[in-house]
C-alpha positions in Angstrom: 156.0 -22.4 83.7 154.7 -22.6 79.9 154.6 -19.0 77.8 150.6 -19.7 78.0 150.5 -19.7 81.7 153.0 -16.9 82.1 150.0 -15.0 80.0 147.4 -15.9 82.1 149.2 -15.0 85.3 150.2 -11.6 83.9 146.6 -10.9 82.4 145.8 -11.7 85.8 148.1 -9.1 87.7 147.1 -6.3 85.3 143.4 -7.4 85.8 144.0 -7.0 89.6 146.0 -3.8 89.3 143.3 -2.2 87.3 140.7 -2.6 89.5 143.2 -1.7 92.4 143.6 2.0 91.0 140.2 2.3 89.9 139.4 2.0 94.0 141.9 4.2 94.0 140.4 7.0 91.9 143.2 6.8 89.3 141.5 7.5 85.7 142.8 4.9 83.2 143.7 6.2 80.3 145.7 3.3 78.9 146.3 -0.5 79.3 149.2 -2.5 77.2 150.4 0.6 75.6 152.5 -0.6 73.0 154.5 0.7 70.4 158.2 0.0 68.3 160.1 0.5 71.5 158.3 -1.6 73.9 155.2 -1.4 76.2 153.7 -0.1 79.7 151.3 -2.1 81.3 148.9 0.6 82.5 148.6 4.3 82.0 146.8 6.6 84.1 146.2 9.6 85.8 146.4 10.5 90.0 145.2 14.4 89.7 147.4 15.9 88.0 149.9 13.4 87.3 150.3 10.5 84.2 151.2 7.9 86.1 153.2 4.8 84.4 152.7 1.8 86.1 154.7 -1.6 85.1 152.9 -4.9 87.2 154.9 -8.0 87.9 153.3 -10.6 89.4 154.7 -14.3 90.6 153.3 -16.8 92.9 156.3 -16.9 95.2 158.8 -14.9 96.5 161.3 -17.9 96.0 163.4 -16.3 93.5 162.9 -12.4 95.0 160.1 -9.6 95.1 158.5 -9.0 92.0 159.6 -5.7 92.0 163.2 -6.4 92.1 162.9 -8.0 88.4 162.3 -3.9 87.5 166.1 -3.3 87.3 168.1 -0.2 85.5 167.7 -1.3 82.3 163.6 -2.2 82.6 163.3 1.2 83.5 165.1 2.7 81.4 163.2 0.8 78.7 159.9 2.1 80.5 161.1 5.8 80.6 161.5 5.9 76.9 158.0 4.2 76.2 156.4 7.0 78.4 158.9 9.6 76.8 157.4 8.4 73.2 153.7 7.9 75.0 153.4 11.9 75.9 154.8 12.9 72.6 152.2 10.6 70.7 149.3 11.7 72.9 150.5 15.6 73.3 151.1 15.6 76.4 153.9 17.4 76.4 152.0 20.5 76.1 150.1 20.3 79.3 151.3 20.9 82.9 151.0 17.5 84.4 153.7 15.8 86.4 154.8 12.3 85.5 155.7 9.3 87.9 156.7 5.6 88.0 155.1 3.6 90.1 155.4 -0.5 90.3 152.6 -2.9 91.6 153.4 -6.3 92.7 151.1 -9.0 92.5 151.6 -11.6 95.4 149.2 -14.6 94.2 149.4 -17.0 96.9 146.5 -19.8 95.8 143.3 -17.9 98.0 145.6 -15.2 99.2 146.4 -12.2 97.0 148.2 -9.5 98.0 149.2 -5.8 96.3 151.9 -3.6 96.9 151.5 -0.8 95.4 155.1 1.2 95.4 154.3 4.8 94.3 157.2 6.6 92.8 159.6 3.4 92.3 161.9 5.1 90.0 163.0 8.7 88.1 163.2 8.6 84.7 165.9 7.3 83.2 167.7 7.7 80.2 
């Protein structure tokens, strides 16, 4: 698969996820955060909890869940992004609980499916 299609399906998943959690009630308050560290796909809030959310999407499950491709050290990559994300925005001095959550994107041709894993990892450091 090119680079250019990899966009496109990606673009696609965090379209889809989006839309997901705003059905949801989730309150976006970022998408493709990105900074000198690296980047979370979507940031948003469920109550009172920031919620960092990484997608991966894939058109098979021929080489494993998407999920599973969120290993130690994408997490712990994703924990320091949200570590530098609540310093940037302040957050730090409000009460709100912070979680990891992982959607898969499923994009079989017509058939898409979501699996929305709430609390996929702790941070780590």
């Amino acid at each position: 698969m090119s680079k250019k299609q990899n966009v496109v399906k990606g673009r696609f998943g965090e379209e889809t996820s989006v839309e997901y959690l705003k059905r949801k009630r989730y309150k976006m308050l970022d998408i493709n955060f990105r900074c000198k560290i690296g980047e979370i796909d979507i940031v948003a809030k469920d109550k009172s909890t920031i919620v960092f959310v990484e997608v991966k999407s894939r058109q098979s499950n021929q080489y494993g869940y998407p999920s599973e491709a969120v290993n130690y050290h994408k997490q712990r990559k994703i924990s320091k992004v949200a570590l530098y994300y609540l310093q940037s925005k302040k957050l730090f001095d409000y009460d709100y609980n912070i979680r990891f959550d992982v959607i898969e994107i499923l994009d079989y041709l017509e058939d898409v499916k979501i699996n929305h894993i709430v609390n996929a990892f702790e941070l780590t450091l």
